[in-house]
N, CA, C and O atoms as a Tinker XYZ file with bonds, in Angstrom:
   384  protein
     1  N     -4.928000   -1.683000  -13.946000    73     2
     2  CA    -4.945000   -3.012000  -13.389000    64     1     3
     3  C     -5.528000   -2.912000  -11.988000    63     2     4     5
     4  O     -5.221000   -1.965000  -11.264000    81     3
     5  N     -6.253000   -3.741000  -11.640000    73     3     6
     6  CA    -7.096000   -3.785000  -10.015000    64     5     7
     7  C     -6.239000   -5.215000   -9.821000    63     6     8     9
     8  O     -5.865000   -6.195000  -10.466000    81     7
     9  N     -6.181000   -4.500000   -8.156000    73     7    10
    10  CA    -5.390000   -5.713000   -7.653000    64     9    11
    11  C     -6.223000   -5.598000   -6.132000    63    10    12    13
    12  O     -6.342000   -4.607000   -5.411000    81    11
    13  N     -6.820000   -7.191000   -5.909000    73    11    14
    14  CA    -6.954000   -7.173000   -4.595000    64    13    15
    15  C     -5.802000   -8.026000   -3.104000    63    14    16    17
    16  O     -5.223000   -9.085000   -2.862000    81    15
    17  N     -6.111000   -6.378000   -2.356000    73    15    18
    18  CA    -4.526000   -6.810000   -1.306000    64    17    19
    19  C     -5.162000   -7.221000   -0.192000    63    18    20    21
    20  O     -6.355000   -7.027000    0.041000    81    19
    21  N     -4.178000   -7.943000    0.698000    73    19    22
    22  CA    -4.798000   -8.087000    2.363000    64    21    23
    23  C     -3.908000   -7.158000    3.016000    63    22    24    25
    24  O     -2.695000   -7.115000    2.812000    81    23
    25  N     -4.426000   -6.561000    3.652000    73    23    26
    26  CA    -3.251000   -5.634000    4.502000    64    25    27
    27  C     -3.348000   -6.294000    5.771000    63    26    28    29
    28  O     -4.221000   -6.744000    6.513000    81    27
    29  N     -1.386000   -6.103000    5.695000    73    27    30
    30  CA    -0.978000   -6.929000    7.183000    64    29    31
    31  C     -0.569000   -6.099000    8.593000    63    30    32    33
    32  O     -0.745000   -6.287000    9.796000    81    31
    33  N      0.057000   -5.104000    7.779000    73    31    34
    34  CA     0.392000   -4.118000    8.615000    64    33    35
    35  C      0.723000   -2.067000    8.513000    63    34    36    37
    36  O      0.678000   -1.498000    7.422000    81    35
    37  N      0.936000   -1.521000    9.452000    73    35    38
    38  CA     1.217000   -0.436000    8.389000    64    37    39
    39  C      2.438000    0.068000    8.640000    63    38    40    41
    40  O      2.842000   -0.273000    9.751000    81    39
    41  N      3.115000    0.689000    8.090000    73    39    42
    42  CA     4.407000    1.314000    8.094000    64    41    43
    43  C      4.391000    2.919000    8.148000    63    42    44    45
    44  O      4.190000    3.520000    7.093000    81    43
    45  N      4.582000    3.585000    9.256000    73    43    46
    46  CA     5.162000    5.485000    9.356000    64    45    47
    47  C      6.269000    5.355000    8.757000    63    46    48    49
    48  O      6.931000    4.317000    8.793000    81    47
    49  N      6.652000    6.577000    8.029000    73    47    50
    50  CA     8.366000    7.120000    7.973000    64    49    51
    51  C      8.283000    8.139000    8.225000    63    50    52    53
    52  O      7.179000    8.596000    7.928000    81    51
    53  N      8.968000    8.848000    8.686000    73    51    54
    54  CA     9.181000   10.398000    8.473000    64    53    55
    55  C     11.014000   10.610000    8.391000    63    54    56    57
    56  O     11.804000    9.994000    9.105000    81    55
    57  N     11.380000   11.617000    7.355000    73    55    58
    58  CA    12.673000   11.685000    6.819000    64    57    59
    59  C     12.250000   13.714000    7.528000    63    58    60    61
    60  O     11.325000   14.527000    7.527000    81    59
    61  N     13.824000   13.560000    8.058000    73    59    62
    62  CA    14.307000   15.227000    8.304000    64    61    63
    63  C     14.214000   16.121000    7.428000    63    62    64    65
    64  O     13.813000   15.577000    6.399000    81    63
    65  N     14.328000   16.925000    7.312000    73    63    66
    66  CA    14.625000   18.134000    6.073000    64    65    67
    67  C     16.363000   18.063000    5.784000    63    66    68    69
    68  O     17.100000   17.708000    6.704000    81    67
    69  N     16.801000   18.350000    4.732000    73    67    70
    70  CA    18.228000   18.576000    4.601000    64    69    71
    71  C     18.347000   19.746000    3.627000    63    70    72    73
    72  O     17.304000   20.362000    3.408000    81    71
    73  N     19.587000   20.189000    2.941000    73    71    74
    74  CA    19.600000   20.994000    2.457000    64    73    75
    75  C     19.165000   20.868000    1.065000    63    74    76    77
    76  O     18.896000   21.884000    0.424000    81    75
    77  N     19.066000   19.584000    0.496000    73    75    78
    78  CA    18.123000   19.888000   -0.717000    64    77    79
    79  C     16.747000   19.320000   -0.329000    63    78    80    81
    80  O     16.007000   19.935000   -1.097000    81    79
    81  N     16.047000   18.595000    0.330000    73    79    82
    82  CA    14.726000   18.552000    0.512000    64    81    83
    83  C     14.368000   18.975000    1.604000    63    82    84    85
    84  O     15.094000   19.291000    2.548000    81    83
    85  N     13.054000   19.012000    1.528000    73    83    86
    86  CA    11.834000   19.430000    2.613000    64    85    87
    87  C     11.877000   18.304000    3.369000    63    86    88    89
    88  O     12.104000   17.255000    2.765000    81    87
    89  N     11.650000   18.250000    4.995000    73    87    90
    90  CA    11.059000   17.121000    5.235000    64    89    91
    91  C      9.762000   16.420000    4.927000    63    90    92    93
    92  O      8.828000   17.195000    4.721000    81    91
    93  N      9.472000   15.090000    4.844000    73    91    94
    94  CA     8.728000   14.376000    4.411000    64    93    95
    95  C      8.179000   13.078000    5.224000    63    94    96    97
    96  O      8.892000   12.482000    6.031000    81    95
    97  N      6.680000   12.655000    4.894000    73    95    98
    98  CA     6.410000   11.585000    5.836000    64    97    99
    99  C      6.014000   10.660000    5.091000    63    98   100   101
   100  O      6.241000   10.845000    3.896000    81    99
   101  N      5.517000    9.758000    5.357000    73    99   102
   102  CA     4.829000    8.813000    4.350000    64   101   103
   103  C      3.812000    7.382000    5.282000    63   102   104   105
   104  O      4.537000    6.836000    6.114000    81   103
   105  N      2.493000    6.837000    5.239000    73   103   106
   106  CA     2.137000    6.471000    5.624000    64   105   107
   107  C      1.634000    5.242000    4.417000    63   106   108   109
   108  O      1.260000    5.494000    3.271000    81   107
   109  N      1.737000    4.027000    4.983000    73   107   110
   110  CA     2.345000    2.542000    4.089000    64   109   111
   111  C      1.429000    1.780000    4.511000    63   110   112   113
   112  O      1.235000    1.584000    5.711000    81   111
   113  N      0.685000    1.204000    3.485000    73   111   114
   114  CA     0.038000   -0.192000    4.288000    64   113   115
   115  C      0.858000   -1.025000    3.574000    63   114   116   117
   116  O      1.149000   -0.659000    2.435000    81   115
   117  N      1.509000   -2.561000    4.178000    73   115   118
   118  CA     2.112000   -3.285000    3.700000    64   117   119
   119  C      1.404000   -4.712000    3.590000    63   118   120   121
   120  O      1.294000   -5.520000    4.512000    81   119
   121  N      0.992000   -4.845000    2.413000    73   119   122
   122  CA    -0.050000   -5.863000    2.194000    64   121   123
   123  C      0.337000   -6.955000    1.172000    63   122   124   125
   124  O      1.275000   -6.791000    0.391000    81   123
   125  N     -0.590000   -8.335000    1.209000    73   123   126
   126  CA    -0.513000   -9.589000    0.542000    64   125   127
   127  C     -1.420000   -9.496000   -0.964000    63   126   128   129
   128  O     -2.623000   -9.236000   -0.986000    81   127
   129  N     -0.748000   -9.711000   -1.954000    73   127   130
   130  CA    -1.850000  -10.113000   -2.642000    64   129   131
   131  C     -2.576000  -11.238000   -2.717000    63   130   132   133
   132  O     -2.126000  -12.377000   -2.589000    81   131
   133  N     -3.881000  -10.889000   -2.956000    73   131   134
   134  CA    -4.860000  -11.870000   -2.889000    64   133   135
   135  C     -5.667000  -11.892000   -4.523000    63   134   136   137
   136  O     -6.893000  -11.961000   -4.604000    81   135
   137  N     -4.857000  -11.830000   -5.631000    73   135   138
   138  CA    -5.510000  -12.260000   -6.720000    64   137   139
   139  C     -5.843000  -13.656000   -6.862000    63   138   140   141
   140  O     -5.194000  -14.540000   -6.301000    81   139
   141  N     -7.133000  -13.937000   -7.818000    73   139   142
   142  CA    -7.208000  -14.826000   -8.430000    64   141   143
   143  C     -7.060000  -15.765000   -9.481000    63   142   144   145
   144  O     -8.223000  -16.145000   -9.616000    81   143
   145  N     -6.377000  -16.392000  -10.322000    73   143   146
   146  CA    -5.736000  -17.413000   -9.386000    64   145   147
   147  C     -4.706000  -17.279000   -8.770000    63   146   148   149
   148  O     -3.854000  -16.539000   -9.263000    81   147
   149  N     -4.435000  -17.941000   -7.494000    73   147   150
   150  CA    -3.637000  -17.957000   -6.857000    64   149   151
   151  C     -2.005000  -18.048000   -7.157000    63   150   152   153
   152  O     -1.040000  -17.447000   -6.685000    81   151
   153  N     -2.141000  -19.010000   -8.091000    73   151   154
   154  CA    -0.526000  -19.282000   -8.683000    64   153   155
   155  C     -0.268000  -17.980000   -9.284000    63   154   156   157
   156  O      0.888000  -17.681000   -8.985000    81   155
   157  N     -0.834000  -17.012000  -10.032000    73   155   158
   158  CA    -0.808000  -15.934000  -10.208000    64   157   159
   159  C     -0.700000  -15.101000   -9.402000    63   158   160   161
   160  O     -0.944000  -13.994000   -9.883000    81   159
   161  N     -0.345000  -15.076000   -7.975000    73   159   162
   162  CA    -0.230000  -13.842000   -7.366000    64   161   163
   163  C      1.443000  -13.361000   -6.854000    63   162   164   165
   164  O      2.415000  -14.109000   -6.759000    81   163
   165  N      1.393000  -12.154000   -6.628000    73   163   166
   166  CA     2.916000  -12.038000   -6.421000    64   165   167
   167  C      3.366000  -12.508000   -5.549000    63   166   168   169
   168  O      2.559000  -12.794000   -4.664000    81   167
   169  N      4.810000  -12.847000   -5.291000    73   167   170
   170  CA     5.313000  -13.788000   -4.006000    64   169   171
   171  C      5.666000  -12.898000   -3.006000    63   170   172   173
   172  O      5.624000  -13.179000   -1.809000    81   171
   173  N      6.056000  -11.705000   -3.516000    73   171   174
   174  CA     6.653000  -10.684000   -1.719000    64   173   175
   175  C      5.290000   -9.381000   -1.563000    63   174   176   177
   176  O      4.311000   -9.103000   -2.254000    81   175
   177  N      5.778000   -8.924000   -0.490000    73   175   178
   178  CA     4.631000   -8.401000   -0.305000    64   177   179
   179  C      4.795000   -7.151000   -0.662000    63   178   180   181
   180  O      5.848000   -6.817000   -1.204000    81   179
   181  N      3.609000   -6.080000   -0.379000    73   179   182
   182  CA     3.740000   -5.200000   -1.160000    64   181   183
   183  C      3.281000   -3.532000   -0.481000    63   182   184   185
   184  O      2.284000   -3.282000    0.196000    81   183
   185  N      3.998000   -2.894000   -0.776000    73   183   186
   186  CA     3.121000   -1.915000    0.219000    64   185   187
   187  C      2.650000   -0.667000   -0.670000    63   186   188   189
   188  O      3.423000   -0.519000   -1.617000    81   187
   189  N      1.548000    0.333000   -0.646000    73   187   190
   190  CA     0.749000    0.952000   -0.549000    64   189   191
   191  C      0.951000    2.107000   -0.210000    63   190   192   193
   192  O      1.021000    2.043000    1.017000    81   191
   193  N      1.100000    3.206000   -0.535000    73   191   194
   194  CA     1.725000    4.462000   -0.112000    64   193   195
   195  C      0.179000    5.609000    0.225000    63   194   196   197
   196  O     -0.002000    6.368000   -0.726000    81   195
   197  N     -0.676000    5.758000    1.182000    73   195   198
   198  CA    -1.742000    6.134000    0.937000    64   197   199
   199  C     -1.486000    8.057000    1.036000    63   198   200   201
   200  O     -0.698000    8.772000    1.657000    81   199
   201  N     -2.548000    8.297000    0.125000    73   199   202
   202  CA    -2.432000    9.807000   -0.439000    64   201   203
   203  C     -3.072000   10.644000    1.051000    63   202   204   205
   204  O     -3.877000   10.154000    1.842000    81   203
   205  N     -2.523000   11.846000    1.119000    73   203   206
   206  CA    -3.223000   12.668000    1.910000    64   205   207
   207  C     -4.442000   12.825000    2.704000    63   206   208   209
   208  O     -4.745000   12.806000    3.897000    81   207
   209  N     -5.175000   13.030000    1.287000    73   207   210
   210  CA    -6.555000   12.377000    1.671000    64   209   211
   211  C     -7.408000   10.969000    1.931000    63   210   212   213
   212  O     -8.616000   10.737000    1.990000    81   211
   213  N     -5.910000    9.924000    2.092000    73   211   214
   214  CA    -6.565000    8.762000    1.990000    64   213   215
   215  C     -6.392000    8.595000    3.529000    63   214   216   217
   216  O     -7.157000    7.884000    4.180000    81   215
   217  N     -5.259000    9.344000    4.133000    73   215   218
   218  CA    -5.035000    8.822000    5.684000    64   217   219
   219  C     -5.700000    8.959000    6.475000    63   218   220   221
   220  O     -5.619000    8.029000    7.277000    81   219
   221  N     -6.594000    9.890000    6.807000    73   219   222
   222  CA    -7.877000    9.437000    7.736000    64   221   223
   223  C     -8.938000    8.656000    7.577000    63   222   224   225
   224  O     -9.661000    8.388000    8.536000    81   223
   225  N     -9.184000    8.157000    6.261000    73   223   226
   226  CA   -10.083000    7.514000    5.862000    64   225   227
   227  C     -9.543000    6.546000    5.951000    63   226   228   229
   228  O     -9.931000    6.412000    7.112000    81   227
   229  N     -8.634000    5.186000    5.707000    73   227   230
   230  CA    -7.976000    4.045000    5.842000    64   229   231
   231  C     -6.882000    3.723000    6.849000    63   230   232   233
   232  O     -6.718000    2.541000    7.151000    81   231
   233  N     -6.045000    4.752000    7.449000    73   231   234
   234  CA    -5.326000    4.530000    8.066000    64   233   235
   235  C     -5.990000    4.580000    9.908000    63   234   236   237
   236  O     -6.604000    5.422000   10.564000    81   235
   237  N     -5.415000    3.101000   10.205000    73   235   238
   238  CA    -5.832000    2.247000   11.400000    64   237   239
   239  C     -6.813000    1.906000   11.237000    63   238   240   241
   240  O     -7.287000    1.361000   12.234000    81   239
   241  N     -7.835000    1.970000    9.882000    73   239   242
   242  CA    -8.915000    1.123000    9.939000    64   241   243
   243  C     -8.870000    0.315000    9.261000    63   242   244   245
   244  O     -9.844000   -0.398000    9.503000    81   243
   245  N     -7.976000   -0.318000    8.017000    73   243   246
   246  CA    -7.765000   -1.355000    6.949000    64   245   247
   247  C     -7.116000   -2.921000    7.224000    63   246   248   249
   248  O     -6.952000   -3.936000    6.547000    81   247
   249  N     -6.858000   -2.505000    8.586000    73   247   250
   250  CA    -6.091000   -3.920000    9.257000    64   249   251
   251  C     -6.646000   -5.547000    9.384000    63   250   252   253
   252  O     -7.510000   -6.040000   10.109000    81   251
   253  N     -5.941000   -6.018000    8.567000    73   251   254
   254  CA    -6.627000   -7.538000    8.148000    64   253   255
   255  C     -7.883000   -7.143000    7.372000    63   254   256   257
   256  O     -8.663000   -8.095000    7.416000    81   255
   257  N     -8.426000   -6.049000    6.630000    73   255   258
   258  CA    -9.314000   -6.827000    5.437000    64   257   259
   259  C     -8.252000   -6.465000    4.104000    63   258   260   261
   260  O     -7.167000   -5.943000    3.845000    81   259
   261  N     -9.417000   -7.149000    3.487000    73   259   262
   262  CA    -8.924000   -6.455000    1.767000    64   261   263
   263  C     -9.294000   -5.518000    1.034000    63   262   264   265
   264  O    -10.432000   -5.089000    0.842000    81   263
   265  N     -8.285000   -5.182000    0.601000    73   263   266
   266  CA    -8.216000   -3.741000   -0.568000    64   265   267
   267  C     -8.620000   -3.635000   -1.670000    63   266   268   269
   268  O     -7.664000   -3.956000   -2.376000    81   267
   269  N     -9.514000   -3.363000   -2.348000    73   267   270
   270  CA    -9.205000   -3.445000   -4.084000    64   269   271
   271  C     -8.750000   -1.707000   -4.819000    63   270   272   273
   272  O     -9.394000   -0.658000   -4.787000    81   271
   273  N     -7.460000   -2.008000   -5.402000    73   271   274
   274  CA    -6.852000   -1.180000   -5.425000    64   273   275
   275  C     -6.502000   -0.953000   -6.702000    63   274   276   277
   276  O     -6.080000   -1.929000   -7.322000    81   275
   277  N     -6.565000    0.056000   -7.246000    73   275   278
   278  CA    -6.534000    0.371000   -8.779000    64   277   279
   279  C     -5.359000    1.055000   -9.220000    63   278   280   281
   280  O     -5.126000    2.263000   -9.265000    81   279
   281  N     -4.408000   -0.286000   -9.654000    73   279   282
   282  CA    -2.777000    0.112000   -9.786000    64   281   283
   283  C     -2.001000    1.092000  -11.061000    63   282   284   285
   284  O     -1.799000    0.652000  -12.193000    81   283
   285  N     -1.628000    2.486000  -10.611000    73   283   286
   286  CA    -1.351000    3.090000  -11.889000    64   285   287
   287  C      0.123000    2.806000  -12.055000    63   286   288   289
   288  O      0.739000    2.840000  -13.120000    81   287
   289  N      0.633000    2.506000  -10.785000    73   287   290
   290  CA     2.070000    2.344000  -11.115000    64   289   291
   291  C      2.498000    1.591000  -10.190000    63   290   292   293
   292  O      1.867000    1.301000   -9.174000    81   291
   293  N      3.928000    1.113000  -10.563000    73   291   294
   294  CA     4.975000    1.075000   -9.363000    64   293   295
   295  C      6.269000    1.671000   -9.147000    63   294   296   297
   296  O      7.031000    1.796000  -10.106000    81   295
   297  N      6.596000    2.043000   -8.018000    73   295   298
   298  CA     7.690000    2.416000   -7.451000    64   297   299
   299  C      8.440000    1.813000   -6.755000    63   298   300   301
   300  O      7.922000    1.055000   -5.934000    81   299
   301  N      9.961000    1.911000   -6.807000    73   299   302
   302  CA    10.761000    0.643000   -6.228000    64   301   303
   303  C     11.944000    1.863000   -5.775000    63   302   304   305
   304  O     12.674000    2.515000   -6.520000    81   303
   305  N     11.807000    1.905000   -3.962000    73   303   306
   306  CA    12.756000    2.121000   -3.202000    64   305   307
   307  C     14.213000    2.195000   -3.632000    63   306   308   309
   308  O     14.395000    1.667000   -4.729000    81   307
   309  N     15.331000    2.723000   -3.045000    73   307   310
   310  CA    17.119000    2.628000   -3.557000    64   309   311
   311  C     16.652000    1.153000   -2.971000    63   310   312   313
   312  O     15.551000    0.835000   -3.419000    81   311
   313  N     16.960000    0.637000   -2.495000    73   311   314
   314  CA    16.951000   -0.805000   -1.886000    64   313   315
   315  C     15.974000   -1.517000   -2.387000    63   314   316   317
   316  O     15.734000   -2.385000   -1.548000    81   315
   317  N     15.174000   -1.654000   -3.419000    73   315   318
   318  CA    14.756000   -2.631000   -4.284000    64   317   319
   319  C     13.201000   -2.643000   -4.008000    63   318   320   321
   320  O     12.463000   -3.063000   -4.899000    81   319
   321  N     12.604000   -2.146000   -2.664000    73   319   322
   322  CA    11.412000   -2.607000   -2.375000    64   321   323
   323  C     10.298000   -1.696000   -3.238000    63   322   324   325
   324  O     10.446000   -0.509000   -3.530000    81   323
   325  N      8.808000   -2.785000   -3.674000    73   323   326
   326  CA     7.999000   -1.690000   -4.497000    64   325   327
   327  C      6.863000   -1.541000   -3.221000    63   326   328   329
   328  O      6.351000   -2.171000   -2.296000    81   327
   329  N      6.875000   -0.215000   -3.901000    73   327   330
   330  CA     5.557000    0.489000   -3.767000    64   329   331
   331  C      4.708000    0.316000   -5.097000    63   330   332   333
   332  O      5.006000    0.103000   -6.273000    81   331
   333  N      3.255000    0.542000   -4.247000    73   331   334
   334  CA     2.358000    0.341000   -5.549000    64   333   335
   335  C      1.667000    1.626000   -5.292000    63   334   336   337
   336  O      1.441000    1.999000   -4.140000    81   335
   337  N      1.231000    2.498000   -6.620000    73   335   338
   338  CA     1.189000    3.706000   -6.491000    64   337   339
   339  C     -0.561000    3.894000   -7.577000    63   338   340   341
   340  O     -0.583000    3.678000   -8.789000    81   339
   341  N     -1.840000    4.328000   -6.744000    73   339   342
   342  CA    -3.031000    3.819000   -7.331000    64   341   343
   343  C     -4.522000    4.648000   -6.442000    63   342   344   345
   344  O     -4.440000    5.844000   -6.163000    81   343
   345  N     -5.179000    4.230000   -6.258000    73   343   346
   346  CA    -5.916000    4.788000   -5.713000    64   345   347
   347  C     -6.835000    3.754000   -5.219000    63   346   348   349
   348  O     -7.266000    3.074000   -6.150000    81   347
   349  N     -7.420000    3.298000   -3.696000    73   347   350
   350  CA    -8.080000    2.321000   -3.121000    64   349   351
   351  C     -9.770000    2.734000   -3.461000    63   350   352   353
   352  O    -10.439000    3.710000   -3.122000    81   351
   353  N    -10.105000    1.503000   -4.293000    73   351   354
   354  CA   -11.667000    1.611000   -4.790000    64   353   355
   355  C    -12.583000    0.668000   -3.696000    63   354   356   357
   356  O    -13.777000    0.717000   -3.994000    81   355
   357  N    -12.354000   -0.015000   -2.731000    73   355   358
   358  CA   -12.940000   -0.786000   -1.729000    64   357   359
   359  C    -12.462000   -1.505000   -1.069000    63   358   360   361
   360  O    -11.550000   -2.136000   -1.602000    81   359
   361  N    -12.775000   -1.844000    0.458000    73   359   362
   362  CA   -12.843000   -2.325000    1.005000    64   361   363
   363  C    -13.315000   -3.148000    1.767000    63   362   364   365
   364  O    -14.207000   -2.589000    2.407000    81   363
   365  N    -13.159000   -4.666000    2.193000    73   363   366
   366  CA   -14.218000   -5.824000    2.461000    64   365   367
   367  C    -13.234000   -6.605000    3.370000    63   366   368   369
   368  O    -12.008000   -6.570000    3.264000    81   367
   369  N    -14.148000   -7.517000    4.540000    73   367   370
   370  CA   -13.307000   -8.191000    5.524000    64   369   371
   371  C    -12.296000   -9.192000    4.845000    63   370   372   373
   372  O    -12.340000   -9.533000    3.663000    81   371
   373  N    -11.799000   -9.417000    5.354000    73   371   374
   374  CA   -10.845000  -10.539000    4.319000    64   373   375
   375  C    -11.340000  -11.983000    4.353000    63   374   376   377
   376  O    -10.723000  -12.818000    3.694000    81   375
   377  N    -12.603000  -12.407000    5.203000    73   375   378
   378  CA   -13.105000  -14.001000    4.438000    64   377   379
   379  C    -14.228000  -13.822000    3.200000    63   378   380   381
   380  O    -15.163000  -14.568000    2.913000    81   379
   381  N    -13.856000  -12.729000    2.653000    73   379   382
   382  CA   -14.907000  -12.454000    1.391000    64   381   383
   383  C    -14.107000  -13.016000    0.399000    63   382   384
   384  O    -14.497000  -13.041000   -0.768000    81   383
């Protein structure tokens, strides 16, 4: 499924190490969908978990355009929130 997002903002985490995991970071764009039609698009927003190799290439440069993003999955936080888990195929200003 391709989904095109607006990204609004981005989100760091970084979690400690403990005795059963490694520490870990994670870098988030938290974005709108912008499918067509509109009544069709999701109502909360959504964030973006970008891969290793995606963080120098998109991260601090994706702010306010859109994404088209090729969704293999989702993931949903202990606390309910999804991640969308995919790989970003383009990018364009957001009055396109």
């Amino acid at each position: 499924m391709k989904l095109k997002l607006l990204v609004q903002t981005q989100e760091f985490q970084n979690w400690p190490a403990t005795k059963d995991r490694a520490a870990s970071t994670s870098h988030n764009l938290v974005c709108i969908d912008m499918s067509q039609p509109a009544e069709c698009r999701m109502t909360e927003s959504i964030s973006y978990r970008l891969k290793d190799e995606e963080i120098p290439k998109y991260w601090d440069k994706v702010m306010d355009k859109v994404i088209e993003v090729i969704c293999r999955r989702f993931a949903h936080s202990k606390s309910g929130k999804a991640s969308l888990i995919g790989e970003i195929v383009e990018t364009q200003p957001a009055g396109k």
